[in-house]
VOMAR-481399 format. One record per residue: residue in one letter; x, y, z of N, C-alpha, C in turn. Coordinates in steps of 0.02 Angstrom, whole numbers, plus 50000, padded with zeros to 5 digits. Each point is the difference from the previous one (the first is absolute). Example, Ala and Ser with C-alpha at 12.3 -4.5 7.8 and 13.67 -1.06 7.14 Angstrom:
A506604971650390499555005950000500455006050000/S499825005349964500425005950003499615005550037/
end
This chain:
X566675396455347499465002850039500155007250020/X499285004050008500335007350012500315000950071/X500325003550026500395000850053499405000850051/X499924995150064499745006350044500265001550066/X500425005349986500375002950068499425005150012/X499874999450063499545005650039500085006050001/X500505000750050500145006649997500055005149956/X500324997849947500065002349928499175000449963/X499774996550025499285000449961499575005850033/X500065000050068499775004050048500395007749988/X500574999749968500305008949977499904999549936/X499864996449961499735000949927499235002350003/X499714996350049499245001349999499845006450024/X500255003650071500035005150007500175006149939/X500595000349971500305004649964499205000249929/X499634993950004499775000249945499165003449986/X500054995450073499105003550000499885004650076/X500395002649995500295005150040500225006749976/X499545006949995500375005050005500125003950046/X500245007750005500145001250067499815009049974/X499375002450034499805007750012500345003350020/X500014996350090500685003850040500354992850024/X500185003150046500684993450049499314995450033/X499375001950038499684997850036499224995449958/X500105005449944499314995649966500094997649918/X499994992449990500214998349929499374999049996/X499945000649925499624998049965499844991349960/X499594999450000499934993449994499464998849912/X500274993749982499645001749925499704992050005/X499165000650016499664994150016500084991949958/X499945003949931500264995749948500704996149993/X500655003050024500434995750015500114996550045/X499735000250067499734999550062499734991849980/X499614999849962499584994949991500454993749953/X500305004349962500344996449944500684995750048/X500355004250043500364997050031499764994550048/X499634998650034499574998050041500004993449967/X499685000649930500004993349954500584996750005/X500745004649976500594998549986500184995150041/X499775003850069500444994050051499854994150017/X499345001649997499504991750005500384994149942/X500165004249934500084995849933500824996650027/X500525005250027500354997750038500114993350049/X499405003450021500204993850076499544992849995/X499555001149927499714992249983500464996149957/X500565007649986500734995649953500534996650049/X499885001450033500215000250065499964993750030/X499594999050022499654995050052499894993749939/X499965001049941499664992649944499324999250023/X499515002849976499434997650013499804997349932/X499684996649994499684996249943499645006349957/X499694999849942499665004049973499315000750026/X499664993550009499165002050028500085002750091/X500604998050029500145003350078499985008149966/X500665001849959499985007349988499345002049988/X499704998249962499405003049977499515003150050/X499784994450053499705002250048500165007050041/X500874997550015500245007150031500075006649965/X499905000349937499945003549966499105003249994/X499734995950003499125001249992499705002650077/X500354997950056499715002650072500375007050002/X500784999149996500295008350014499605005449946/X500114999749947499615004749966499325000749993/X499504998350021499554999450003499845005650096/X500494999050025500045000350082500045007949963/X500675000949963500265008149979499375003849974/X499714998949958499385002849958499534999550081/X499774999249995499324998750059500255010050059/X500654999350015500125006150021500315003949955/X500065000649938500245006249981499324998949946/X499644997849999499355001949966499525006350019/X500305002450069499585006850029500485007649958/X500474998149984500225006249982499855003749929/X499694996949962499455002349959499384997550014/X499435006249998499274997950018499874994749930/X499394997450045499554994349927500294995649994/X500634994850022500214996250000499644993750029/X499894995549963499464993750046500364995250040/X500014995950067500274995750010500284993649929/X500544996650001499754993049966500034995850026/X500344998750074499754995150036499244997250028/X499765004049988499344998850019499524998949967/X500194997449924499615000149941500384990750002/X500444998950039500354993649990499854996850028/X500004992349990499774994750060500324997450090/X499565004450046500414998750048500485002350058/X499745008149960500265004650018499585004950079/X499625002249954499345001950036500205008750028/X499795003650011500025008550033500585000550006/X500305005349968500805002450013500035007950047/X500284999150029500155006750026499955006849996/X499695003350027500035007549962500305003650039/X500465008449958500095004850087499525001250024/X500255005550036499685003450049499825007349966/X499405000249999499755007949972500335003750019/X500075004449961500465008850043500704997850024/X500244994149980500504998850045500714999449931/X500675003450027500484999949935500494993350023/X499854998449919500464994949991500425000649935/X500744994850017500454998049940499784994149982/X499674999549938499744993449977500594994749949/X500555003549988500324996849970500754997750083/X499885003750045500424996450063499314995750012/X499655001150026499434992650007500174994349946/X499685001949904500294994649981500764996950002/X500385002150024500524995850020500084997550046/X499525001850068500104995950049499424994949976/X499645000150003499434994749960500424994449975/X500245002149942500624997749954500544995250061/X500135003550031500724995650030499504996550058/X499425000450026499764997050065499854992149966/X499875001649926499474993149984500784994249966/X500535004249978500684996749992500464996650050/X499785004350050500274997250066499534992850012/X499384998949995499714994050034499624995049938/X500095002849934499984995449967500394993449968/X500535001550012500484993150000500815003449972/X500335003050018500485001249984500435000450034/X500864997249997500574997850043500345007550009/X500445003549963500035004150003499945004250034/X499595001150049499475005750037500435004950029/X500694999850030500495005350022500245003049939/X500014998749946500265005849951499405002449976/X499274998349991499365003150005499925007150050/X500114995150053500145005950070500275005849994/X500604997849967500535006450012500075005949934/X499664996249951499675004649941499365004750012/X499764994950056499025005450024500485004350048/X500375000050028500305005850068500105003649939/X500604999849972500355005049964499255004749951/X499534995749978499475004049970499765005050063/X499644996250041499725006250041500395002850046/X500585001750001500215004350034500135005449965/X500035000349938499915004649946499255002749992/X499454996950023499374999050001500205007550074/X499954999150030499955001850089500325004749992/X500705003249964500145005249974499635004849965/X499594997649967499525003149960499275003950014/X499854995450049499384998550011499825004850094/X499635003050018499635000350058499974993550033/X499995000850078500224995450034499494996149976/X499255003150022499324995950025499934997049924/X500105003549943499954996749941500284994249967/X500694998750023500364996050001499744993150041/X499675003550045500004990950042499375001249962/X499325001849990499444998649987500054996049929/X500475001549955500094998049965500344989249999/X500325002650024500384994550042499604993050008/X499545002750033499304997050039499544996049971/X499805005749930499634998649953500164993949946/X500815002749993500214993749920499894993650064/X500305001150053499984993050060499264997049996/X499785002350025499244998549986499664996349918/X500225002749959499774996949946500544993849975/X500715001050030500224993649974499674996050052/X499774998650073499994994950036499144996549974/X499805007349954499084995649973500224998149944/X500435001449970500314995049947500304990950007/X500465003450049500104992550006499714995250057/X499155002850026499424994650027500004995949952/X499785003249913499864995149973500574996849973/X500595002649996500554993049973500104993650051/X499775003750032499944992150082499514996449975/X499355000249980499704996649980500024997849923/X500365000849946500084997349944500394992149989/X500134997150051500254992449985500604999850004/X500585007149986500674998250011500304997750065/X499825000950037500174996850048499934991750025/X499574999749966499574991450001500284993449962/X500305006749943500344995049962500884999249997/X500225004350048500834997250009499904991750033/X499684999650031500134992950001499734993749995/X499925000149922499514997449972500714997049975/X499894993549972500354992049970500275004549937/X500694995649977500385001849938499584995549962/X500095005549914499784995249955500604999249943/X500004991950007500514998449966499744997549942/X499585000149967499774997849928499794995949972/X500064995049958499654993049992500234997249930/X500294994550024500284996949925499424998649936/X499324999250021499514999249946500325004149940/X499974998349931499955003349941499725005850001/X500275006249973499845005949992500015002550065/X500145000450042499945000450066500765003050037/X499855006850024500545002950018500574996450059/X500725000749956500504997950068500475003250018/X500335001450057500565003150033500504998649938/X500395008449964500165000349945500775002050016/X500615000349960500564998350003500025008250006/X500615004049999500594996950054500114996350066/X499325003850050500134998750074499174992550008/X499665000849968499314995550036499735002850041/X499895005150009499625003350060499424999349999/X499684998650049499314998349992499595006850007/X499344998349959499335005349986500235005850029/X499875007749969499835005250051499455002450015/X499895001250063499285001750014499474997449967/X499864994350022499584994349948499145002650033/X500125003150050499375002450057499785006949982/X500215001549950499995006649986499295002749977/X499704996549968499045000149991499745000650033/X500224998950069499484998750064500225008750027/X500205003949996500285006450007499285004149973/X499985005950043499155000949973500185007149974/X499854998549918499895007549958499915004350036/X500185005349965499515008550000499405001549968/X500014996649935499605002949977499644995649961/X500484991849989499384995049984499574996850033/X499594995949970499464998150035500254993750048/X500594997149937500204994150046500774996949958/X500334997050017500635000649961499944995349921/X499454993850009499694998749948499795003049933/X499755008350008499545003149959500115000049926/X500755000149995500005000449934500494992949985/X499814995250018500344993050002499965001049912/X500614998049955499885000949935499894991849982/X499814997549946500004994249978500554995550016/X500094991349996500424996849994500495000649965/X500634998750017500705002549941499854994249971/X500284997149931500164993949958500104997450035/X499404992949988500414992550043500674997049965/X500334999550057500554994549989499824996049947/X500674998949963500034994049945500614999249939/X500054995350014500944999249964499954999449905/X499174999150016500045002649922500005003749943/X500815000349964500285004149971499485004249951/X499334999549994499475001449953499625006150055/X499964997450077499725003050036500195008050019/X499455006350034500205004149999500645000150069/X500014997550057500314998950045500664998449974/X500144995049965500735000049965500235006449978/X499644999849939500205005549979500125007550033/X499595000450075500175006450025500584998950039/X500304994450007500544997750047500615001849960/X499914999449928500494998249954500025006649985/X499725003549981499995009449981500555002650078/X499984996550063500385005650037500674997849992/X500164991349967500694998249984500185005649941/X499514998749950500225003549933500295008150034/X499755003049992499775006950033500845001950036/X499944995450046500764999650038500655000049974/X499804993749951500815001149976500195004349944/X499615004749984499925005449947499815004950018/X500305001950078499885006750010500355006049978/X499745004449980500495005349972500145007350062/X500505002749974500285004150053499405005550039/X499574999349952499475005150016499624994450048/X499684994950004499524996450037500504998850054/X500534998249983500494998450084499915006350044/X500205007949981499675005150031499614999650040/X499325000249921499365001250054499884993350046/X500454992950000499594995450075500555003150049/X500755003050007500215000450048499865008650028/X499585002149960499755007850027499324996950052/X499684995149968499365001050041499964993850050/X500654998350001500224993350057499795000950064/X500045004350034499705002150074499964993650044/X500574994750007499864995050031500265004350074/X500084998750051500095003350049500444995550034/X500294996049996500384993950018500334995449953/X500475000849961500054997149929500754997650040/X500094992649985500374996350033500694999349958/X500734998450032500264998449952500544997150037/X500324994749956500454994750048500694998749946/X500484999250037500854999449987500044994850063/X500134993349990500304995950000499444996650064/X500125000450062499754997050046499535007550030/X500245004349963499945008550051499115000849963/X499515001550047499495004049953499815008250029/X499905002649960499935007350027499485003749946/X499805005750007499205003249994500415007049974/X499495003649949500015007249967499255001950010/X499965005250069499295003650017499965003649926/X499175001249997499955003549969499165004150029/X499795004049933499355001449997499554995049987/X499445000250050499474996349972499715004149932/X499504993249988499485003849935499835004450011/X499474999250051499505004350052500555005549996/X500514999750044500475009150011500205002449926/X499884997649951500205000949939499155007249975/X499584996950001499365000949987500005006450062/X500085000350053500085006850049500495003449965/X500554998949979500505005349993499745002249935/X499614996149942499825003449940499495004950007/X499534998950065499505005550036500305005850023/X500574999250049500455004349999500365004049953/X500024999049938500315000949928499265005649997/X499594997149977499345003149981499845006650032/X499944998650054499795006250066500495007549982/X500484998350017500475004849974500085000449914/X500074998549977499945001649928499285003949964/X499435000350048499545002149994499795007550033/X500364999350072500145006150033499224997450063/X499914992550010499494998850032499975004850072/X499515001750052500085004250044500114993950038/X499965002950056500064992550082499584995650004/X499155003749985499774993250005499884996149954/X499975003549928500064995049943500514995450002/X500555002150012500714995950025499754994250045/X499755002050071499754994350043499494996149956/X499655003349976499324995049963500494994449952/X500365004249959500354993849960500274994950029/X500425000950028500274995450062499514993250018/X499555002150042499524998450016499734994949962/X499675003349951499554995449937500644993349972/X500535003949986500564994749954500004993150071/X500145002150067500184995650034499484994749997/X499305002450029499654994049983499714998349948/X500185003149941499964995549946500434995349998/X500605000450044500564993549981499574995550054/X500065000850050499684997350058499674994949967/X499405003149983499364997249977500094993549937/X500455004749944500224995949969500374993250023/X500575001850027500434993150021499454995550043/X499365003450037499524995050025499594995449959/X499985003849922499474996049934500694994450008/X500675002549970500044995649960500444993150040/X500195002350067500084993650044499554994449995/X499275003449984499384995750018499964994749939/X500145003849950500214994449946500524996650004/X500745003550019500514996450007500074992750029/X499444998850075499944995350013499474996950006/X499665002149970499354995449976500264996749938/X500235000149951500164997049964500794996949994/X500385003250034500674994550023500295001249921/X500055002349973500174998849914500715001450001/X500314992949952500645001549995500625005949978/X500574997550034500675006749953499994996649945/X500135005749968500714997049917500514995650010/X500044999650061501065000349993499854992050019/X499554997650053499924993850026499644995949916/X499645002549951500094996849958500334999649933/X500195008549995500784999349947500524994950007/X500245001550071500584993449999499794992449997/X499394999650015499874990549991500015000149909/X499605003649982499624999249932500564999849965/X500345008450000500365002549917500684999950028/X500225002250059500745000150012500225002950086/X500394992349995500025000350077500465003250029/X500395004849960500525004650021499775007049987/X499375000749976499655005449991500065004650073/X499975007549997499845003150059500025008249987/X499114999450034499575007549951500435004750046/X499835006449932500365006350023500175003350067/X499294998950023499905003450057499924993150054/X500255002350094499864993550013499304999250024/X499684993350017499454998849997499715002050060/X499335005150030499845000650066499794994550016/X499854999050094499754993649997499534999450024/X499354998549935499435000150021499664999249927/X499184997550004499804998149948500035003549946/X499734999449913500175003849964499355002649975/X499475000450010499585001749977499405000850054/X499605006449990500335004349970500425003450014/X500465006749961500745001550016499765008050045/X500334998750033500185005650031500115007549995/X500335000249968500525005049963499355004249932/X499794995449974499605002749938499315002050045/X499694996950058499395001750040500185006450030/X500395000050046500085008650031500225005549968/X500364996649926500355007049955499215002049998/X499514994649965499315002049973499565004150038/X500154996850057499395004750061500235005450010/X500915000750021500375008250007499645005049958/X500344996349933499865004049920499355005350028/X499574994449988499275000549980499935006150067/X499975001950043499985003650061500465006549970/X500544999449982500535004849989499795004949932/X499554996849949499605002449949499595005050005/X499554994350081499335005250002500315005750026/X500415001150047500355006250039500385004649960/X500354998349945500335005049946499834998849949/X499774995549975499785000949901500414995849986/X499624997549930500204994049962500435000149974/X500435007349969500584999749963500605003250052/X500094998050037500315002450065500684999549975/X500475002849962500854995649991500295003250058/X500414995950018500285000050056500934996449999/X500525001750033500624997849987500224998150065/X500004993549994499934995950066500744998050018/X500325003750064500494998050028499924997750079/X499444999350010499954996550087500244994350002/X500524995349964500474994450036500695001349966/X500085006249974500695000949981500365000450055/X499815001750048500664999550072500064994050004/X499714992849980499994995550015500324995749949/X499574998549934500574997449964500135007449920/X500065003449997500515003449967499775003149939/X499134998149993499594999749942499515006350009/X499695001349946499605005749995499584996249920/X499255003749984499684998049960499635005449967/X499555002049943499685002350009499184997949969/X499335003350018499714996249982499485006949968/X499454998249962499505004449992499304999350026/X499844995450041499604999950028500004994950075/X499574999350053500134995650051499874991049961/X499525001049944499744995149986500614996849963/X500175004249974500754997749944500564996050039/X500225002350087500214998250016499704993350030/X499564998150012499594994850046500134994249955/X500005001949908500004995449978500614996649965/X500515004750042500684995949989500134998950052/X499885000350069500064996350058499794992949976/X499424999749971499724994849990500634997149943/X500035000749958500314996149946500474996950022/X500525003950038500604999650038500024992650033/X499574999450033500044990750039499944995649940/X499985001049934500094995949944500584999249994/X500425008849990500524999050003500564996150038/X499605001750059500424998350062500014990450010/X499354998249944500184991350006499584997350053/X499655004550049499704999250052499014999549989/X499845000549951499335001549972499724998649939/X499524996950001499624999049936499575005749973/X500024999449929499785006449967499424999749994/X499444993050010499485004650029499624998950051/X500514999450067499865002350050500005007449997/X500705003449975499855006750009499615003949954/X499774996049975499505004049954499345000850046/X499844994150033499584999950046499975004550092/X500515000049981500295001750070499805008149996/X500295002149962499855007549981499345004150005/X499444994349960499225003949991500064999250064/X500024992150042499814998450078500185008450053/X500745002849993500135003550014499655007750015/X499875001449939499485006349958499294999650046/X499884992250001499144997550033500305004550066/X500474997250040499945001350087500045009349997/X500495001149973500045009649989499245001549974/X499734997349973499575005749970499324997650053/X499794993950048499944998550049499835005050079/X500855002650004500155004550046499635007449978/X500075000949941499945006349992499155002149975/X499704994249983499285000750018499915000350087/X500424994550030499495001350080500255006150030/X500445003349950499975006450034499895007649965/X499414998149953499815003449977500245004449928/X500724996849973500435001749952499744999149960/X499384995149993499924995449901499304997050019/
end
């Protein structure tokens, strides 16, 4: 996991997006400002283990909070909260009046991180001091607090409506532990952990109509017969598995992003944090922005759009996940073909269809397209601090669709779930970017 000593992050961050005119006034470069801002959040959800559809959210309210105030610092910029469900009138300045819209979007940024669900919150703290006191150096007194005021103000109308979206309603809502019926998902080996976030549908979009909308068809019914397509898709992730070659082992442990991946020596069990999907899909936005030379608020807009496309996404495809309960591989590889079998990657715990991983690459993608272009190549190192890897790709789509392949690899996914999973994906992004006027 990447290191996170504070202090050290707090004199790295300074030295970085920090220059210095004289002794009394640095200069500040909005765009790294923002980029770091991300960093630490990606940090401290590595941090804390939040599940992937938890990250997502915190990922879709903070950036969304950032854009909303640094959207004034170029004219013509439209709200997009207010084109979203739930939102309703966002904030404006004050005529004639000067503001730092990129110190607003960071307080925005850190007000809606602070009260949207994160443990952490004293090394949050002590990263927002160290920003604005560099801020307050810079800045006129009255400008400084007005500013202040403003990002405050728009994170606290931000997060009215995360109070009302269901997360709260549903921490304590009943475990779901699964159901022995045929075809029918169960608490999967190493640990048995039961369902994650099985309540996760009831969580109210941005930008769909309802978490239903793009419910895709029934997966293959169950059936042990060797003629049937269900066998046979069971039997393709055995085959597949034990004939992986050095190149497919790669790409499932590049696009693994389990965030809790368990591992046990003798009686002892112990955990390797990592990146979620979701922070995977931000840091490739992050990749983009800068490789493009995006300004601040294109930067915030990306942000923004990628987050609740995951959001949104992980809301489609929960809704299938447990509406249909559909089994792992691994719970019927080992009965069927071999009971000492055990897929590449380990199994998350939660239904398998539809997948995860192939739905939000799709919705990211599809969002990350409309914002830079279809042939976008890009050389993706946002989890090399983490596990040691780098990739490269020639387009967002190129990559979406080896995220997807990858849970084949990984032993964790049927091939055509993710075949399905993917268009499903593409549906919710291209979704977002009509209700807000993109498509």
């Amino acid at each position: 996991m990447k290191s996170f000593n504070l202090p050290m992050v707090v004199l790295l961050c300074s030295a970085a997006l920090f220059g210095c005119q004289d002794a009394k006034k640095p200069t500040i470069n909005s765009t790294d400002v923002l980029h770091e801002n991300q960093d630490q959040l990606t940090q401290i959800i590595i941090y804390d283990v939040f599940s992937p559809p938890v990250a997502s959210r915190i990922y879709a309210y903070t950036s969304l909070a950032s854009y909303e105030a640094i959207r004034f610092a170029k004219p013509g910029n439209e709200s997009i909260a207010e084109k979203l469900n739930g939102f309703g009138k966002m904030p404006q300045p004050e005529n004639g009046k000067q503001y730092d819209y990129t110190l607003a979007a960071s307080k925005a940024f850190c007000t809606v991180a602070y009260n949207i669900r994160i443990f952490s919150d004293t090394v949050l703290h002590r990263y927002e001091d160290s920003l604005e006191n560099v801020f307050k150096q810079a800045l006129a007194e009255d400008v400084y607090s007005r500013s202040i005021a403003f990002g405050d103000t728009i994170g606290k109308t931000i997060l009215a409506r995360a109070k009302k979206d269901m997360y709260k309603e549903t921490r304590g809502m009943s475990k779901y532990l699964g159901s022995d019926a045929d075809g029918k998902w169960q608490p999967t080996p190493p640990d048995y952990f039961d369902g994650t976030e099985p309540y996760w549908r009831m969580i109210k979009p941005f930008s769909l109509d309802t978490s239903s909308q793009f419910r895709p068809m029934p997966p293959f019914p169950y059936s042990k017969d060797s003629n049937s397509l269900f066998y046979k898709m069971v039997k393709d992730v055995y085959t597949v598995n034990k004939n992986l070659s050095d190149s497919e082992k790669t790409i499932a442990t590049y696009w693994d992003d389990n965030p809790f991946v368990t591992q046990h020596s003798g009686h002892l069990m112990f955990a390797n944090k990592k990146i979620t999907p979701g922070g995977h899909w931000m840091g490739i936005t992050a990749i983009a922005c800068r490789q493009s030379n995006a300004d601040e608020v294109k930067t915030a807009k990306a942000y923004a759009l990628t987050g609740i496309a995951l959001l949104d996404g992980f809301i489609s495809c929960w809704d299938s996940k447990f509406y249909f309960e559909y089994v792992r591989p691994v719970t019927l590889v080992e009965s069927w073909f071999d009971n000492a079998w055990t897929p590449y990657l380990q199994t998350p715990p939660f239904p398998e269809y539809t997948a995860g991983h192939a739905t939000i690459s799709g919705s990211a993608s599809t969002v990350l397209t409309s914002l830079f272009g279809d042939n976008f190549a890009f050389h993706d190192n946002c989890d090399s601090a983490y596990i040691g890897m780098t990739r490269d790709f020639t387009s967002f789509r190129q990559a979406a669709a080896e995220a997807s392949i990858s849970r084949l690899y990984g032993g964790i996914h049927y091939r055509a779930s993710l075949d399905t999973s993917l268009i499903h994906g593409a549906m919710v992004g291209n979704c977002l970017l009509k209700k807000i006027g993109m498509n």
